[in-house]
C-alpha positions as CSV (number, residue, x, y, z in Angstrom):
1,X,99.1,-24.5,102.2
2,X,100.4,-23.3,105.7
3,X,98.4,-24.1,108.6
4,X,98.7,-23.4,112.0
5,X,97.5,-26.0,114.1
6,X,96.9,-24.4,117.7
7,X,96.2,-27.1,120.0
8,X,97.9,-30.7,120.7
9,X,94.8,-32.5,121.8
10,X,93.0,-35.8,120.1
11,X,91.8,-33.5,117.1
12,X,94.8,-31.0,116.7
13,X,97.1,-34.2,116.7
14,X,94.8,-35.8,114.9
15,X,94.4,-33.1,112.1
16,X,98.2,-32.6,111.6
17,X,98.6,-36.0,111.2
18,X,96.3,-35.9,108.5
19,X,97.1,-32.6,106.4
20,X,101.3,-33.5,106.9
21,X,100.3,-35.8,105.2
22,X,99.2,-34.1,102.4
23,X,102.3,-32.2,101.7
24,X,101.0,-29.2,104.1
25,X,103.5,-26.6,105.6
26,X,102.2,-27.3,108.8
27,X,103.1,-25.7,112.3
28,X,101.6,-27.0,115.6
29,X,101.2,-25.2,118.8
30,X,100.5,-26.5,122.5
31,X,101.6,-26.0,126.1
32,X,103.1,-29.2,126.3
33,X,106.5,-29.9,125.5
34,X,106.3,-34.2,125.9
35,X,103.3,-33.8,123.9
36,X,104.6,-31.7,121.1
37,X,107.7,-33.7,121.0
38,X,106.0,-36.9,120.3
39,X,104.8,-35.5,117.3
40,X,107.6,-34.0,116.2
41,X,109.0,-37.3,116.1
42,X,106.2,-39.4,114.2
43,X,105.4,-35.8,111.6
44,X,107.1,-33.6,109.6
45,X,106.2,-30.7,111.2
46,X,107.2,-27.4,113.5
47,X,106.1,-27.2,116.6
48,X,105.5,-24.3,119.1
49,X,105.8,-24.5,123.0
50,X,103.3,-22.0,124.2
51,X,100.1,-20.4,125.2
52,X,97.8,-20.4,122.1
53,X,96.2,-17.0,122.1
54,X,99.3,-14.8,122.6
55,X,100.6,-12.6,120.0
56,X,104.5,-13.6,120.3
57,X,103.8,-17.0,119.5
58,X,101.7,-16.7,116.7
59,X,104.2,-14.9,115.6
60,X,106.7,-17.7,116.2
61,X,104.6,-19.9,114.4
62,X,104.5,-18.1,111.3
63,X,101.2,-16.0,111.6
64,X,102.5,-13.5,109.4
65,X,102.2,-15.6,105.8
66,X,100.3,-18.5,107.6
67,X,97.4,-19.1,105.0
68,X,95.0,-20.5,107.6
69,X,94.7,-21.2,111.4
70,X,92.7,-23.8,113.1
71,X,91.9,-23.3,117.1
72,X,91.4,-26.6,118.3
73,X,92.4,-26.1,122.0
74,X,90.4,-27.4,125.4
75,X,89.2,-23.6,125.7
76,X,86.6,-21.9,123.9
77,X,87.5,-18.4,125.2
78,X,91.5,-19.9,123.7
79,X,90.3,-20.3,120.7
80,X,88.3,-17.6,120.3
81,X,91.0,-14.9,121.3
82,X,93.3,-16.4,118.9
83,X,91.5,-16.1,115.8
84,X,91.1,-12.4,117.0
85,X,94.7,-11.9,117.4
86,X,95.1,-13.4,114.3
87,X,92.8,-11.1,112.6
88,X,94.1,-8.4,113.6
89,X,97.9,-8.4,114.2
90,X,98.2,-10.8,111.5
91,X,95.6,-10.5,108.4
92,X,94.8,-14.3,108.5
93,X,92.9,-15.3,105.6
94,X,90.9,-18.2,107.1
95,X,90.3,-18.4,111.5
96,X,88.8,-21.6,112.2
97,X,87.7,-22.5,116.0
98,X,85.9,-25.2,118.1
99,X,83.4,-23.6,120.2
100,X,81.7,-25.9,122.2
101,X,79.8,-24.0,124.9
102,X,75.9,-23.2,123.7
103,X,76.2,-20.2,125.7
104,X,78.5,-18.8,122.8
105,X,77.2,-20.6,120.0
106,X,73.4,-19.6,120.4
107,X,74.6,-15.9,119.5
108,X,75.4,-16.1,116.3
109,X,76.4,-12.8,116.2
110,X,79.7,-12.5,118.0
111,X,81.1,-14.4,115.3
112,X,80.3,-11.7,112.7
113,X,83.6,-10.4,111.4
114,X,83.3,-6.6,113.2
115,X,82.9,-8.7,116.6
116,X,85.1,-12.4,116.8
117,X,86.5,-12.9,113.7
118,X,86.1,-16.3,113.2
119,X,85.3,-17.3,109.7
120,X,84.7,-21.3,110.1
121,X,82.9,-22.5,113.9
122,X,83.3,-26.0,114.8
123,X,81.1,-27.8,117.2
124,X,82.3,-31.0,117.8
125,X,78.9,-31.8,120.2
126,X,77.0,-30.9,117.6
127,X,78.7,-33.0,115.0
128,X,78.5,-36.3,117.2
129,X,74.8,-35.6,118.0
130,X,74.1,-35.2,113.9
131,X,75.3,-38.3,113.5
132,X,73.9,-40.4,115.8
133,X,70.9,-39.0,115.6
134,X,71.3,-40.3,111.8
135,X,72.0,-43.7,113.3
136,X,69.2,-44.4,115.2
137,X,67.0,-43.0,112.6
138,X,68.0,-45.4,109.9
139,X,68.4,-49.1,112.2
140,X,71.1,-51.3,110.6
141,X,73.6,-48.7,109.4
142,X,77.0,-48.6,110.6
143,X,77.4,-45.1,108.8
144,X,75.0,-42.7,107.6
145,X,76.7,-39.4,106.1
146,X,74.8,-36.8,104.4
147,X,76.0,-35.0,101.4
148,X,74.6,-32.0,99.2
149,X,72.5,-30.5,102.2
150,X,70.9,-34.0,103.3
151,X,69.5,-34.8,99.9
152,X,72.1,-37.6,98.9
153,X,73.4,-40.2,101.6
154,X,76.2,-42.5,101.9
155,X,75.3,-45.2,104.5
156,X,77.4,-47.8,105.4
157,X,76.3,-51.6,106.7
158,X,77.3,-55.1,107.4
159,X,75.7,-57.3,104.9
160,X,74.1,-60.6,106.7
161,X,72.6,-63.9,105.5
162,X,69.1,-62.8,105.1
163,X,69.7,-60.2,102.2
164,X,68.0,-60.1,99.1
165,X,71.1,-59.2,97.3
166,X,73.8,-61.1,99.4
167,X,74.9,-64.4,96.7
168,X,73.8,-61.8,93.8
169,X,75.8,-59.5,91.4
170,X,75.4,-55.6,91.5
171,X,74.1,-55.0,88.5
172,X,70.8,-57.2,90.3
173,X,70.2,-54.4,92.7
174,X,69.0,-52.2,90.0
175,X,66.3,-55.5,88.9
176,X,65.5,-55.5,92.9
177,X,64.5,-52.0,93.6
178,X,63.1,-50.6,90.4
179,X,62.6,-46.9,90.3
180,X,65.2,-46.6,93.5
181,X,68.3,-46.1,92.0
182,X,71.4,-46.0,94.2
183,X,75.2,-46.8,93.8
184,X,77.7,-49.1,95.6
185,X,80.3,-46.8,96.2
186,X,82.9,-49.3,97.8
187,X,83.2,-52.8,99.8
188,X,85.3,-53.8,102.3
189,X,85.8,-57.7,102.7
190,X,87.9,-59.0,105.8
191,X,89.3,-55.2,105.7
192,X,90.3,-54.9,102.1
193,X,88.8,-52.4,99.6
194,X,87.5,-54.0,97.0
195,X,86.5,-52.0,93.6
196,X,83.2,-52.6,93.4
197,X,81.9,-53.4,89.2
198,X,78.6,-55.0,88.0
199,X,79.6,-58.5,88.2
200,X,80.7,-58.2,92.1
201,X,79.1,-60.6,94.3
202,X,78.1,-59.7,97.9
203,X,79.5,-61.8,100.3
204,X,78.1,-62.6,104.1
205,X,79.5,-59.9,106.0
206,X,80.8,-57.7,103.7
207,X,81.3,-53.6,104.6
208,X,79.1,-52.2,101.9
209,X,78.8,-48.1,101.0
210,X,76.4,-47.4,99.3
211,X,75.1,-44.0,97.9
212,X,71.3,-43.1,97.3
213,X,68.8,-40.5,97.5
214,X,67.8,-40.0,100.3
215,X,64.2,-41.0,100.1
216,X,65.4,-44.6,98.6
217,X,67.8,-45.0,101.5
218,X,65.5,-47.9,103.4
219,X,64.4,-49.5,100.6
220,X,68.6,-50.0,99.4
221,X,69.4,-51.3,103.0
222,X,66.4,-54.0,102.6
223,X,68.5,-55.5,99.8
224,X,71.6,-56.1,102.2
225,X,70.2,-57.1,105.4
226,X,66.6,-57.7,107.2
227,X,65.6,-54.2,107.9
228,X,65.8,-53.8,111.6
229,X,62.2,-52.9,113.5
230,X,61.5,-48.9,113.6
231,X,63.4,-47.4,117.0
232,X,60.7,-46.4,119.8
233,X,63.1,-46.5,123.0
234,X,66.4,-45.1,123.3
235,X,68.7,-45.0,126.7
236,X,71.2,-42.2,126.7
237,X,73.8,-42.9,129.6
238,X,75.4,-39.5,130.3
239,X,73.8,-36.3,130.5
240,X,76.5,-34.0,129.3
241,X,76.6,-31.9,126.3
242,X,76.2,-34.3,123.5
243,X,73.5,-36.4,126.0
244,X,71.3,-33.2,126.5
245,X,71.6,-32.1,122.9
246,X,71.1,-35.8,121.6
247,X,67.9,-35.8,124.4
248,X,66.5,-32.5,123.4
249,X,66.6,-33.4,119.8
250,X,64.6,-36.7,119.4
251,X,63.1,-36.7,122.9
252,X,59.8,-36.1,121.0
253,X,60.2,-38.7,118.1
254,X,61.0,-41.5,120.4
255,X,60.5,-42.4,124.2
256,X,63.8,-41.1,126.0
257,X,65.3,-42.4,129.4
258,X,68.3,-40.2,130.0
259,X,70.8,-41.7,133.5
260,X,72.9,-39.2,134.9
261,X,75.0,-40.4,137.9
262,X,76.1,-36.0,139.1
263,X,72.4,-34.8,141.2
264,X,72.8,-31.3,140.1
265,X,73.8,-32.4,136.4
266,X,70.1,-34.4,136.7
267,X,67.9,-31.8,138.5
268,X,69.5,-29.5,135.4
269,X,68.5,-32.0,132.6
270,X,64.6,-32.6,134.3
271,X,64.0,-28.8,134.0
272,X,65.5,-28.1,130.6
273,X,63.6,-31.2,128.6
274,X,60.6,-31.7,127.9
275,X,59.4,-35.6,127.4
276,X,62.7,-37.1,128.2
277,X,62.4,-39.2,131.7
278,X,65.6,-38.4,133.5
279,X,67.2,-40.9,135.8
280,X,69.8,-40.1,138.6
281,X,71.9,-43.5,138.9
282,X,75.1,-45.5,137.3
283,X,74.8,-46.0,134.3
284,X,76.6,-49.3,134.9
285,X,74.6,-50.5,137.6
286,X,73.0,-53.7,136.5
287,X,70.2,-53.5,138.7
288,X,69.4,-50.0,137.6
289,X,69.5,-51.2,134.2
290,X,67.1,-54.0,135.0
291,X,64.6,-52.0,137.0
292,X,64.1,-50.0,133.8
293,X,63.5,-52.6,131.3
294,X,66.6,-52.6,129.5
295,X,65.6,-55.3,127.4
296,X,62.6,-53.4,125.6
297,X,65.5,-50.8,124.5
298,X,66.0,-50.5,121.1
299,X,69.0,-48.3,121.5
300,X,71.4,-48.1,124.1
301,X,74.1,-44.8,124.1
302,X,76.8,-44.4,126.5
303,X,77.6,-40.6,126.2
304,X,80.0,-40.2,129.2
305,X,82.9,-38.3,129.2
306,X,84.6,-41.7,130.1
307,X,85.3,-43.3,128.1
308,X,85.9,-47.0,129.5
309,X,82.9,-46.5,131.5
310,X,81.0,-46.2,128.4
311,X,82.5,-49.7,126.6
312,X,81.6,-51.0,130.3
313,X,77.8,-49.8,130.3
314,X,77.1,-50.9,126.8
315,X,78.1,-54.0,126.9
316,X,76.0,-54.6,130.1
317,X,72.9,-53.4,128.3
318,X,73.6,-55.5,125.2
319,X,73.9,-58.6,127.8
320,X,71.0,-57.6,129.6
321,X,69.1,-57.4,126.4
322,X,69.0,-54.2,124.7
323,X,68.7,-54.5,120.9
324,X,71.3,-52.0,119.8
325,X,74.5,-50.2,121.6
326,X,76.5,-47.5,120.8
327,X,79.7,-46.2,122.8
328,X,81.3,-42.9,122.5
329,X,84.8,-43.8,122.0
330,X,87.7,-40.4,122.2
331,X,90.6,-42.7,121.5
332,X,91.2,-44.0,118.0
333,X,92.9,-47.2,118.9
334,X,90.1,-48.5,121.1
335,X,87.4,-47.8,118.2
336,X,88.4,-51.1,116.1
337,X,89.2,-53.1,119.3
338,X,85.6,-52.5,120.8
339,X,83.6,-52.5,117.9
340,X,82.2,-55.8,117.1
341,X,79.3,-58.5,118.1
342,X,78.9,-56.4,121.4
343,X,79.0,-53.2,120.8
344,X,77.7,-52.3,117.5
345,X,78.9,-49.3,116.5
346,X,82.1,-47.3,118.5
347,X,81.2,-43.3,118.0
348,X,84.5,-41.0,117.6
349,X,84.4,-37.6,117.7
350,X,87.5,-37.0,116.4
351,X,86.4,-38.4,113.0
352,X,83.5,-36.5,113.2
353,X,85.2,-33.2,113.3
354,X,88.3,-34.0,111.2
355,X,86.1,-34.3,108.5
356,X,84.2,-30.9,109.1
357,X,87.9,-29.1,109.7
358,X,89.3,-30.9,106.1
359,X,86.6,-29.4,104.0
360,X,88.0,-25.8,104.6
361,X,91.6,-27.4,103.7
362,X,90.5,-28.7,100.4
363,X,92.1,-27.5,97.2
364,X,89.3,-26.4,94.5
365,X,85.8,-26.1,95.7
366,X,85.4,-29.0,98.0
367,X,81.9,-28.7,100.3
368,X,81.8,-31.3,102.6
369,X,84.1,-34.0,103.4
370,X,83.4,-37.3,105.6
371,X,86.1,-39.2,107.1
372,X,85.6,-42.8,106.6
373,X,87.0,-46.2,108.2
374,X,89.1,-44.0,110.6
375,X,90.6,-41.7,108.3
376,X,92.1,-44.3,106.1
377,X,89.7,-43.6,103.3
378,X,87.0,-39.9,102.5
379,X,83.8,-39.4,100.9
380,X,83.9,-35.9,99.6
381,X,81.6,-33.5,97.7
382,X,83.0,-31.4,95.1
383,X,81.6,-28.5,92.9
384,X,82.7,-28.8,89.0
385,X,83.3,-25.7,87.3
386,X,84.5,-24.0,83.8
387,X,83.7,-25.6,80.6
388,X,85.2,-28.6,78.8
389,X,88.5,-26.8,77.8
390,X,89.1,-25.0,81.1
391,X,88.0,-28.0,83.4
392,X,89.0,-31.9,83.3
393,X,85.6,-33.0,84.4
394,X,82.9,-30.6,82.9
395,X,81.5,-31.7,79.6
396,X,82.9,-35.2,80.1
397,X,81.4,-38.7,80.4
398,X,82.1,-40.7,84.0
399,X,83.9,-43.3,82.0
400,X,85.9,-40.4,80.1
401,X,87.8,-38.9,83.6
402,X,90.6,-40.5,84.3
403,X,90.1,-40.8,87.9
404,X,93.0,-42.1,90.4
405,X,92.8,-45.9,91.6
406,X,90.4,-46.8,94.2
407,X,88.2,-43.7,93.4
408,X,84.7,-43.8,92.0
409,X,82.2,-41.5,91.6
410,X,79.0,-42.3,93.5
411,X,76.4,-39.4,92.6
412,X,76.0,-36.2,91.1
413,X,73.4,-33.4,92.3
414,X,72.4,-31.1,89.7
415,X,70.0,-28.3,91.5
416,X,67.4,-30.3,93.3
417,X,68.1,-33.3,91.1
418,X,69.9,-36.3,92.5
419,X,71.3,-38.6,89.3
420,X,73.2,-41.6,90.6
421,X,76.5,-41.7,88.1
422,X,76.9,-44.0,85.7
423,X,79.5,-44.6,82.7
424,X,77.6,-42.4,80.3
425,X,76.4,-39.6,82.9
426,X,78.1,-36.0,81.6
427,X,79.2,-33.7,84.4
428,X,77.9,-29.9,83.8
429,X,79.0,-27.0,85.4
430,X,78.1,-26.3,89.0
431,X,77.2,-29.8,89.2
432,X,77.8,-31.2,93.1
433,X,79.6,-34.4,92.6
434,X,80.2,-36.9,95.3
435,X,83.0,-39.1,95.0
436,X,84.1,-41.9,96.9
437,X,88.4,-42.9,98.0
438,X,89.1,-46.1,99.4
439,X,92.4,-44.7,100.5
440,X,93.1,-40.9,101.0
441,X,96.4,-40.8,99.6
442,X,94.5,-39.7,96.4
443,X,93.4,-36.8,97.8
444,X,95.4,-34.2,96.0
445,X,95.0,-36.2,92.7
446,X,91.1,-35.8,93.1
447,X,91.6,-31.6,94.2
448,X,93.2,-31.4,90.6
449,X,91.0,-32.7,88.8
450,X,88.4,-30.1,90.0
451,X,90.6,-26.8,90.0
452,X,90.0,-24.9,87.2
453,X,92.4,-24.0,84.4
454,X,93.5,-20.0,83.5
455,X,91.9,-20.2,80.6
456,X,88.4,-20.3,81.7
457,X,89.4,-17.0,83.8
């Protein structure tokens, strides 16, 4: 496939690095030679010095047989532009852009394809405040991902002493939780996959993914650790974009402090919520922190747009006593180093929205797509289609498909049905099936197993 990447940042860096992967004809744009260069020399890729959004260097990049473009600049009105330009100079099949202003995205149509043609909108604000708001409603996850419109989920979690199941064999879980079926999709042990079968044994802090309905979710995370208490207080430090979304949402499920250290920024944030309790301050003043009872907090976000300021705050709160931190963390390389016994789980955006942009990349009919363990290994879901002759997955047994190494198949949804997969489960047509690779480099192995041969055409 060629792509045009338009935009150097975190994710457009991030993104080719991914798809060049992938044996992509990709082509990179930014305004910044040093930039551009540094990826030139790590990637096998073009790149293009220039502005974005301007007609000459699309064309430069290849807009004329370019198959897709993704606009990933700093700059809505950028990215916007350029998915016009390449509408209409350039007949681009596919315009993708990150929009994150709410100002644009709350009028849905000047995306319509008569107005801005842009056929995929990515929010990456609104990604990051999906999932956390996931994470503090299900205590004790790492991950939570959702997966055929929320009604399967793939959660992640650190396994501890007091589980039921840790010192037992999978096949036990199904004894445990009667009438809850679920699957273990992978586990990671001291940072190695490990192909999980019905005689593994779950070890004290093991990475376990596990895939469920969604309704059996609590009950399967009961198995591998103490369930943590229900969340009543959250702290959001930062009152940006993803701290006023995150506010707005759950503001009237839980009691919300939000600290905001800019006075206008706070005096803006008091008159747009509605329960939240707004604080003007430091985050990472100690004795604000005190003052407000850190220690009663169940979760604790740093949401800043800086980023050591946010490693800085939550690990004050989580010494001062609050039960559970999160940090929002831009730069990949910190994520690993930071998250551990004091912060518990490192956010990054970047993954969030890699995973949104590689579902539209996908080769047969791929839905959603979750970036896992920092892009080294995906969850995807993927639509079957055709008929036993015409498809290498329809009409077949689980145990039949001869899927890559590392791969499993976690769950299939058929309609409203959720059926967690085992050996004997047949795939139908139009079945959503949800599969699981420990490493990525599979990818294109998986995308032909579910592309459709001529003859069913």
């Amino acid at each position: 496939m060629k792509i045009i990447v338009l935009g150097a940042g975190q994710v457009g860096a991030s993104v080719a690095t991914n798809l060049a992967s992938e044996a992509n004809d990709i082509t990179i744009v930014d305004v910044n030679p040093s930039i551009l260069q540094d990826l030139q020399d790590r990637l096998d890729i073009r790149t293009i010095v220039g502005h974005a959004a301007h007609p000459e260097i699309l064309a430069s990049a290849g807009a004329d047989d370019a198959d897709m473009i993704l606009a990933v600049t700093s700059s809505d009105e950028t990215n916007m532009i350029a998915c016009q330009v390449a509408y209409t100079l350039f007949h681009t099949p596919t315009k993708i852009a990150r929009v994150r202003s709410v100002e644009y995205l709350r009028h849905g149509k000047l995306f319509a394809q008569e107005a801005l043609p842009v056929d995929v909108l990515i929010s990456p604000e609104q990604l990051v405040t999906d999932y956390i708001e996931r994470l503090i409603e299900n205590p004790g996850a790492l991950q939570v991902l959702d997966f055929a419109g929320g009604r399967v989920r793939l959660v992640a979690m650190r396994t501890y002493h007091d589980g039921l199941l840790v010192g037992h064999e999978l096949r036990d879980l199904k004894k445990h939780i009667p009438g809850a079926d679920a699957r273990v999709a992978a586990i990671f042990r001291r940072g190695k996959p490990i192909v999980p079968s019905g005689d593994t044994v779950i070890e004290v802090d093991d990475e376990v993914f596990f895939l469920a309905a969604r309704k059996h979710i609590r009950r399967v995370m009961n198995e591998l650790r103490k369930l943590d208490k229900p969340v009543k207080r959250v702290t959001l430090a930062g009152g940006g974009n993803i701290g006023m979304r995150l506010a707005r949402t759950i503001e009237h499920r839980y009691q919300v402090k939000i600290i905001e250290r800019q006075d206008q920024r706070a005096r803006q944030l008091s008159e747009k919520l509605d329960k939240a309790i707004v604080l003007l301050g430091d985050a990472a003043d100690e004795e604000l922190l005190q003052e407000e009872n850190i220690e009663s907090t169940d979760v604790f976000c740093a949401l800043t747009n800086d980023e050591e300021a946010n490693i800085l705050s939550a690990m004050l709160a989580k010494r001062l006593g609050a039960r559970k931190v999160m940090s929002l963390i831009n730069r990949p390389s910190y994520v690993d180093l930071v998250q551990s016994e004091t912060i518990d789980i490192a956010i990054s955006p970047e993954q969030a929205t890699i995973g949104s942009l590689l579902t539209h990349v996908r080769r047969g009919d791929v839905v959603v797509v979750h970036a896992l363990r920092r892009g080294a290994a995906e969850a995807i879901e993927a639509v079957a289609h055709g008929d036993r002759d015409s498809s290498r997955v329809v009409g077949r047994t689980i145990e039949e498909i001869k899927l890559p190494e590392g791969t499993n198949i976690g769950a299939i949804v058929r309609g409203e049905e959720v059926i967690i997969a085992h050996h004997d489960t047949v795939i139908e047509s139009d079945d959503h099936v949800i599969l699981f690779l420990s490493d990525k480099k599979c990818i294109q192995e998986v995308e032909r197993l579910f592309q459709v041969g001529v003859t069913f055409f």
